[in-house]
N, C-alpha and C positions, 0 to 999 in steps of 0.2 A: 578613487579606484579601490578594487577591495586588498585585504594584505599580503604586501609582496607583492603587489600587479605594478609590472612597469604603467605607465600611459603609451597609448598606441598600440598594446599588444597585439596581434595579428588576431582577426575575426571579433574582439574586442570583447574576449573571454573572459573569465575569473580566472586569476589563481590564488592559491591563499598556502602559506605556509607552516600556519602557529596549529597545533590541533587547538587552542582553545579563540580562534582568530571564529568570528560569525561575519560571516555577509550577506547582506541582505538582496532576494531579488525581489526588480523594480516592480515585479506582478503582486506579489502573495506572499515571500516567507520568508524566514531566514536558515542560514544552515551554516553549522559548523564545517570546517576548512576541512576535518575530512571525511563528511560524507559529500561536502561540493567537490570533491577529484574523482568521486562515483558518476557524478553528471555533466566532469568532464571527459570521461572517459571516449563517449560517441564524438563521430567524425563532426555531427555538428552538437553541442553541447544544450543542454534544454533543461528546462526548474523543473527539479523531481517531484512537482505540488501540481503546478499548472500546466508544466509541458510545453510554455513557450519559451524563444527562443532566448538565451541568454545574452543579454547588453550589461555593462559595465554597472557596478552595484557602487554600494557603501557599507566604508567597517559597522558594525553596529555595535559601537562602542558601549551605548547605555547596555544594552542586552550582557555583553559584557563584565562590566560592573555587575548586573544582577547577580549575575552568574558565580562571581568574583564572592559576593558578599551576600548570598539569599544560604540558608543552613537548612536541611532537612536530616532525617533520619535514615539509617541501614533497616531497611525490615526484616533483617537477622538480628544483627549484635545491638539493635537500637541506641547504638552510637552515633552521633551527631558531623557531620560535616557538610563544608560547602560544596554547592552543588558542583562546581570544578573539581572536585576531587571523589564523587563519591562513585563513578563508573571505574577507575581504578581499586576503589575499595571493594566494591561488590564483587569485581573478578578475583580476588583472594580470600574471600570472606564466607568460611567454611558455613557459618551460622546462614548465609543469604544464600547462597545455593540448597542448604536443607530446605528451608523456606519454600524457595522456587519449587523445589520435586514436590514437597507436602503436598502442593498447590494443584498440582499437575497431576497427582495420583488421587487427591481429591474429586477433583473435576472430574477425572476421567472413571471413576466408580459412579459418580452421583448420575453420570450421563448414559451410563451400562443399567443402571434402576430404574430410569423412564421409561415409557411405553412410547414408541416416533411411529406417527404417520408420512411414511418417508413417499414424494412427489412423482411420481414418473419425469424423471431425466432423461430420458431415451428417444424417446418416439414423441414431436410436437405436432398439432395444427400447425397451419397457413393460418397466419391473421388476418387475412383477405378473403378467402373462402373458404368452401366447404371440403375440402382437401382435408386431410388429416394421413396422420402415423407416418411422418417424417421421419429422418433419425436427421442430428445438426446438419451432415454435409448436403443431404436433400432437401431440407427447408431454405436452407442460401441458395443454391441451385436454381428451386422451386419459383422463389422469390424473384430472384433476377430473371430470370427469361417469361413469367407469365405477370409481373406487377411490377416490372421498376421502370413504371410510370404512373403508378397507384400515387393520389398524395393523400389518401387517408390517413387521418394520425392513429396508432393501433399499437396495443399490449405487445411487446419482445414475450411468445411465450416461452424461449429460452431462459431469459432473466427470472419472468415470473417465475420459474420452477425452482432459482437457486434459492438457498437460504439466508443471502442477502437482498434477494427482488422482492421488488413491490410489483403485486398483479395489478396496481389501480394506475399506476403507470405509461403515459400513450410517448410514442414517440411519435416528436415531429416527421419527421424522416427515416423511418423505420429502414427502407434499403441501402443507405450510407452505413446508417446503425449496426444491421446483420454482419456487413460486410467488412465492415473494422472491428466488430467487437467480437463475430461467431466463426472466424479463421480457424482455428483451432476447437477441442474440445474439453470444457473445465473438468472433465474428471481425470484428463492425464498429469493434469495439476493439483486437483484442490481432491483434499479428504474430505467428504460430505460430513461424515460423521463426528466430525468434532468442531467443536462449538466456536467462535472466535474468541472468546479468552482464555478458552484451551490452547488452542493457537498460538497467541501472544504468547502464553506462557513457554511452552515449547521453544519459540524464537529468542527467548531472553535466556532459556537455558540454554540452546545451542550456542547465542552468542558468547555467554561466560565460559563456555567450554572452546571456543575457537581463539578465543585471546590469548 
């Protein structure tokens, strides 16, 4: 069981106590004890990689060791530590938070100097017919009452518009698809305008600031 998990535990959870304890799920990954109290948190708990459902793991002891005994560098102060210790060193280390902004106010000029051909997100096709100038809530609408019994495999032109889709893209099952994945609308979410390792960068700065 993984660390700190009695046997037997009710629903046959993880729980892990150590922050440097990993365990491994049986699917796909492994996760430090406390980002897995994040994916315990839901009534039913589920791997934050695959999303199936969590059964009793194993410590992952070598992982561990790596971790124990692998050295890398601050890309601030370019001083040396192991990897167990160097997330508490970067939340104090005035030189690695410079670093991080450099990075971020880099990005974010270099991306203000480009010229974007920015996609229509607004208004899609039906990938069934000749239908067009949807907005998201109307093309799921659209879909389910006139084709969800289509099984043609066919482009999400919702996906293809973001700056993560692939246009070349068919879904199997396009009406299962719309309907778990176009619930909602990614602009009340996502900045279109910044890049994903704009992004990144951003969420490593926020995180060293919320510690």
């Amino acid at each position: 069981p993984a660390a700190g998990a009695a046997e037997g535990d009710a629903g046959n959870h993880f729980t892990a106590s150590r922050t440097q304890s990993f365990v491994l799920c049986v699917s796909c990954s492994s996760f430090c004890s406390a980002c897995l109290q994040e994916c315990l948190k839901p009534k039913k708990p589920v791997c934050g990689v695959c999303r199936s459902a969590l059964a009793p793991g194993v410590r992952a002891v070598e992982l561990e060791r790596q971790i124990e005994s692998t050295e890398t560098s601050c890309h601030g102060c370019r001083k040396n530590f192991f990897l167990s210790k160097i997330r508490a060193h970067v939340a104090t280390c005035s030189k690695y938070q410079n670093y991080i902004m450099e990075g971020v106010k880099a990005t974010t000029k270099d991306a203000s100097l480009q010229p974007r051909n920015v996609p229509n997100r607004y208004t899609f096709p039906c990938p069934y017919c000749p239908e067009k100038n949807f907005d998201q809530e109307g093309l799921v609408e659209h879909c389910k009452l006139s084709h969800s019994t289509d099984t043609k495999s066919v482009v999400c032109p919702i996906c293809a518009s973001m700056p993560w889709g692939d246009p070349n893209y068919r879904s199997a099952n396009f009406i299962e698809h719309i309907q778990r994945r176009h619930q909602f609308s990614y602009d009340t979410f996502v900045d279109y305008d910044v890049d994903e390792e704009d992004m990144m960068n951003q969420v490593l700065q926020r995180s060293i600031i919320d510690q």
